[in-house]
Every structure is written in structure tokens, then in C-alpha cells.
N, C-alpha and C positions, 0 to 999 in steps of 0.2 A: 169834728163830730166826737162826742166823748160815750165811750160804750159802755161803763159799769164804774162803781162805785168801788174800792177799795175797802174790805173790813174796818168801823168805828172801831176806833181807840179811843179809852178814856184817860189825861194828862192828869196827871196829879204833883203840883209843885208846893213842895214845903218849904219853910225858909230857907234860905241859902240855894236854893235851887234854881237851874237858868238851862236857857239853849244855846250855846254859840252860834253865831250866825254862821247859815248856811242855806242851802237848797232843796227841798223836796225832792225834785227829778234827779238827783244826784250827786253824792257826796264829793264833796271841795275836794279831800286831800283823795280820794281814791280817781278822782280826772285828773288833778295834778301831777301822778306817778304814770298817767296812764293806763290803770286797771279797767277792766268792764266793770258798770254798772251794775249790779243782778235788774234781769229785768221788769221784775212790778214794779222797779222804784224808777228805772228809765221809763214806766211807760205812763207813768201821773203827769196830768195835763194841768188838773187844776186841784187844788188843795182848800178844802174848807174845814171853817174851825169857830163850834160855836161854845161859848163861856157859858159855863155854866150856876157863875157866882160872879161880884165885880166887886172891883176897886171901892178902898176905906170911901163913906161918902154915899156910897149907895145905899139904899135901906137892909137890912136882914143881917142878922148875925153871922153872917158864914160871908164877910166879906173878907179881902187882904189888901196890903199895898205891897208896890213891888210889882214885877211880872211881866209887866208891860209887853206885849208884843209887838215889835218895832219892823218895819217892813223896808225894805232899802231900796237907794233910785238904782244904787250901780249893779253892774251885772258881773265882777270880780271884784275879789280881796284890792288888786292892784290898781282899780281905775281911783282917780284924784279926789274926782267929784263925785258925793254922795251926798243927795235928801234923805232923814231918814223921817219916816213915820209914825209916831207911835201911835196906838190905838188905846182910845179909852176904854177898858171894855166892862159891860152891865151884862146883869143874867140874860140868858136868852140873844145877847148880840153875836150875829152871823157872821161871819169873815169868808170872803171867797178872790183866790189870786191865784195866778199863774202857778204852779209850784217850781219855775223855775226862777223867781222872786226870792232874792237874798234875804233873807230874814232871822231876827233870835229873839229869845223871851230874856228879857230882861232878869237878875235876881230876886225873888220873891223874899219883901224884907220882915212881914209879920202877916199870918195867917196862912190858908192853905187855897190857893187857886185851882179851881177845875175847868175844864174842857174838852171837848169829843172835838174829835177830830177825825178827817176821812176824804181819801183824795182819788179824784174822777181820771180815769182814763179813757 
């Protein structure tokens, strides 16, 4: 059951710009040392994210290349096997996953990519 929405963020990535992969419900290296979570970010269930510009290729001048949002099969750094996904993404394309779903944005290598973002607990 998911009871409220998380405050939108709006992402703003210029070149050279990226996410390392990681997790929504909680940062890699702060479970690896064994720290607490703070809790609004343990307690996102699901994580959406919709673009609000796309990929060189699309129409409209406020597109970029680069950026990609790549979503991963494994569920740590250390497992062998990993599909990753990446997503094409177009204005107005939705994106919704678990937030505890490995995931990075790829480098953005010319223009400026946007996106809101906002995750359900």
C-alpha cells in the first residue's frame, strides 16, 4: 500500500553530468558501513521519473544525447550477473520502479536533460 508522495524534484543534468549507480531506498555505501538510513529515504517504495526533454532525434530544440537512464537486473555492486536497461527517453515519458532497483544516469554528453522526479511511500 503506498501512502503519500514524496516532494517533486526537478533533475537538471548538463554535460559531463551523471548519477552513479545506486538505490533510492538507500545509499550503497551508508548500508555497507552499516549506518541508518534517515528515514524518508528508507521509506520509498516506488520511485517515478518523468523527462521532461529527450534524446538527440526527438523533435524540439531543448533536446541532448547522453544521460541515459539505465536500470539494473542485480540487486548489489557484488552479484556477477547483471541486465542493464537503458531507457530511451522522450518528453513526457513516465518511468516508474521499485526504488529499490539499482540504477545511474548515464553522462550527459551535449545539451541539458530535465526531469521531475518523486518517490511513493
Amino acid at each position: 500500500v503506498l501512502r503519500k508522495p514524496q516532494p517533486l524534484q526537478l533533475l537538471r543534468y548538463q554535460p559531463g553530468d551523471f548519477y552513479r549507480i545506486h538505490k533510492d531506498n538507500g545509499n550503497l555505501r551508508i548500508q555497507e558501513v552499516g549506518e541508518a538510513v534517515p528515514p524518508y529515504i528508507a521509506a520509498r517504495k516506488l520511485t517515478a521519473v518523468v523527462f521532461l526533454n529527450g534524446e538527440d532525434g526527438f523533435e524540439g530544440r531543448n533536446s541532448f544525447s547522453g544521460g541515459e537512464l539505465v536500470l539494473h537486473s542485480k540487486t548489489s555492486l557484488q552479484d556477477p550477473v547483471d541486465l542493464r536497461l537503458p531507457i530511451t527517453m522522450g518528453p513526457g515519458l513516465l518511468v516508474v520502479f521499485p526504488s529499490s532497483t539499482l540504477h545511474e544516469v548515464i553522462p550527459v554528453h551535449s545539451g541539458v536533460r530535465y526531469s521531475l522526479v518523486s518517490w511513493f511511500e
